[in-house]
C-alpha positions in Angstrom: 18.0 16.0 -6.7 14.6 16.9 -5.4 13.5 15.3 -1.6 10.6 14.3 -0.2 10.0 13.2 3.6 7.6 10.1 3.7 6.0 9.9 7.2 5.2 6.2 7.9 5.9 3.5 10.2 6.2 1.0 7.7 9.1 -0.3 6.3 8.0 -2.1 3.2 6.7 1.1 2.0 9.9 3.2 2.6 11.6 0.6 0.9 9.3 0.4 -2.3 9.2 4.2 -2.7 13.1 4.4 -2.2 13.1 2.1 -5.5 10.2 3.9 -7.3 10.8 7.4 -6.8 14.8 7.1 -8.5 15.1 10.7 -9.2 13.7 11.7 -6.1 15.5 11.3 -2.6 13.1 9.9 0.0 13.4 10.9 3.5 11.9 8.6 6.0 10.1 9.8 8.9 9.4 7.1 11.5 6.1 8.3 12.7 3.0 6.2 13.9 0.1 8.6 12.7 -3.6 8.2 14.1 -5.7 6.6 11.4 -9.5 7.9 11.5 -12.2 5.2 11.2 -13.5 5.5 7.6 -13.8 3.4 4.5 -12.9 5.9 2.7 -8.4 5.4 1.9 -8.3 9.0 0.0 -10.0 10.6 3.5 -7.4 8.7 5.4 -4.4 9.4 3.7 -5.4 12.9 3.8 -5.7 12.9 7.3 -2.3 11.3 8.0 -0.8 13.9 5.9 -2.2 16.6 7.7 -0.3 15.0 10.8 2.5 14.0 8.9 3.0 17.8 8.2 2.7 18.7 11.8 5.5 17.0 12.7 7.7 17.5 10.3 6.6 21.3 9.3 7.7 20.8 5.8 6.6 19.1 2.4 5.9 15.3 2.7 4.0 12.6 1.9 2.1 10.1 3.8 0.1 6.7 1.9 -2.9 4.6 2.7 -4.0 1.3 1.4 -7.0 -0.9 1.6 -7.5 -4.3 1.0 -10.9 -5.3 -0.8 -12.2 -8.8 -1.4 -15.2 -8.8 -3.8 -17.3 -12.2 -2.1 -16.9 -10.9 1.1 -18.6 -7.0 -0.4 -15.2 -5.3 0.0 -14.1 -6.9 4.0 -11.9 -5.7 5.0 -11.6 -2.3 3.0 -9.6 0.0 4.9 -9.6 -1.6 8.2 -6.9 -3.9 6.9 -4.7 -3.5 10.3 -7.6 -4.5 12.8 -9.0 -7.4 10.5 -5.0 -8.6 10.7 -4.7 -7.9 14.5 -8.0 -10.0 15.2 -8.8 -12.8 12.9 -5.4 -13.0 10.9 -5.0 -14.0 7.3 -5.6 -17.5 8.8 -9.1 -15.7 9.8 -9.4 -14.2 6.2 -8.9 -17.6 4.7 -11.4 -19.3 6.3 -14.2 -17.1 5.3 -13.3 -17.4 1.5 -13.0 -21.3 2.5 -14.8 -22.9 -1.0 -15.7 -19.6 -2.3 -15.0 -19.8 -5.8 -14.5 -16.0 -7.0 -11.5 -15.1 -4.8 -10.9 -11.9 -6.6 -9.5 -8.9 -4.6 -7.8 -5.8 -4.8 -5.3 -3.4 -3.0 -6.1 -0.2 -3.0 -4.1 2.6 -2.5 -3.7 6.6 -2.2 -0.5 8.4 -1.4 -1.7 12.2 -0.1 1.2 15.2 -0.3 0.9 18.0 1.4 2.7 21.0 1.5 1.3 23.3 3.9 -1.3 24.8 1.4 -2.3 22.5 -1.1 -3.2 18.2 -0.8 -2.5 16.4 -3.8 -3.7 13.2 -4.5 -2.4 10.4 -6.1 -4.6 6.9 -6.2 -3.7 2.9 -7.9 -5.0 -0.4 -7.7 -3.7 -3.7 -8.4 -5.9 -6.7 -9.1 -5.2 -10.0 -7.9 -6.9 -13.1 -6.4 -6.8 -15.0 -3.3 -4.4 -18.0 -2.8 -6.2 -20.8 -0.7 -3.5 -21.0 1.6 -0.6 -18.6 3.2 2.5 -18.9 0.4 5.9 -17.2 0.7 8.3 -15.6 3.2 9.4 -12.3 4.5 11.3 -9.7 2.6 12.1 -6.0 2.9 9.3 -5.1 0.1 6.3 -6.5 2.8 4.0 -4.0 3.2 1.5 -6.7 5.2 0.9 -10.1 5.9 -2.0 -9.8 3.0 1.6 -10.6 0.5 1.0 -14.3 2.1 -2.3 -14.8 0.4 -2.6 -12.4 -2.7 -1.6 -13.1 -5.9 -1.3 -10.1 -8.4 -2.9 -9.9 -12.0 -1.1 -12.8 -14.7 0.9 -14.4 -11.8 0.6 -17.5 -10.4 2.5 -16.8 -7.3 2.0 -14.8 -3.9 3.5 -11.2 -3.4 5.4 -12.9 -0.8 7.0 -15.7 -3.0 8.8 -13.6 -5.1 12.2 -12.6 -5.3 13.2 -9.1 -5.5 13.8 -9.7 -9.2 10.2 -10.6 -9.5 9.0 -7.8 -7.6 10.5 -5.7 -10.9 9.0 -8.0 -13.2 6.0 -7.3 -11.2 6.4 -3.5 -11.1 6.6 -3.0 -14.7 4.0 -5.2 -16.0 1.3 -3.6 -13.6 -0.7 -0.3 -13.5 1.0 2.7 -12.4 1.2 2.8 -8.6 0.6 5.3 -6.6 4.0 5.9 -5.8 5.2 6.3 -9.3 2.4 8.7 -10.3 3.3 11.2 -7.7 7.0 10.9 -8.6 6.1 11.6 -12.5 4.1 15.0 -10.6 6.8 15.7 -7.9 9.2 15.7 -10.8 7.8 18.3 -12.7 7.2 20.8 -9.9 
């Protein structure tokens, strides 16, 4: 069985690519990496990779999300962590308070680098904006932003489902970034 270390701090996404990546063992790496200031999630994930790799000197993989409400022209993009650390998804609520399109998106890119060469591996998942914060914690969290969006031909927050939901979930929407480097990993 192939192995890949993933260099993150979070949790939630150790645990989704654990379940994702079934043919390919995944090797956490606790690691808080330095995230430039850009818009730009394919720049930043490449970035933490490049760290990523300093640290562990071999093959690994390193992801980067942004979350990107369409009335508000994209806020908060890929400043997700500082517009959760100042105004909150309380914060983010009030400024879509009566805004009727409360479409949004996650964004994501998962970079691999293995000393020579980045690969790149990018998804999205549509959704829209609950009015209020919905749900509870789990192990598949990957933010407080599960509270308040609710994916694509659901009627529910990421945070109210179960974890047999969160399959339901996984197989009805587009590929994720996750599972597209897994389909690539697998064949080299």
């Amino acid at each position: 069985m192939k192995e890949i270390i993933f260099v993150t701090s979070n949790k939630g996404k150790i645990a989704t690519a654990q379940k994702d990546l079934k043919n390919i063992r995944v090797m956490p790496c606790n690691a808080s990496l330095i995230e430039p200031r850009s818009d730009d999630i394919k720049e930043i994930a490449k970035q933490k990779v490049l760290q990523a790799y300093e640290i562990v000197k071999k093959p690994c993989i390193s992801l980067d999300a942004g979350f990107f409400i369409k009335e508000l022209k994209g806020f908060p993009r890929a400043y997700v962590n500082h517009a959760l650390d100042t105004i909150g998804i309380e914060g983010i609520l009030k400024l879509m308070k009566d805004v009727p399109d409360r479409y949004c998106e996650f964004r994501s890119c998962l970079a691999y680098y293995d000393g020579h060469t980045v690969e790149f591996f990018e998804s999205k998942s549509p959704g829209i904006m609950a009015e209020n914060i919905r749900g509870f914690d789990n192990e598949n969290k990957w933010s407080d932003l599960w509270y308040i969006f609710i994916p694509d031909k659901f009627d529910k927050t990421l945070a109210e489902f179960l974890d047999s939901d969160i399959e339901i979930y996984n197989k009805i929407k587009d590929d994720s970034c996750i599972s597209k480097f897994g389909k690539w990993y697998e064949e080299q």
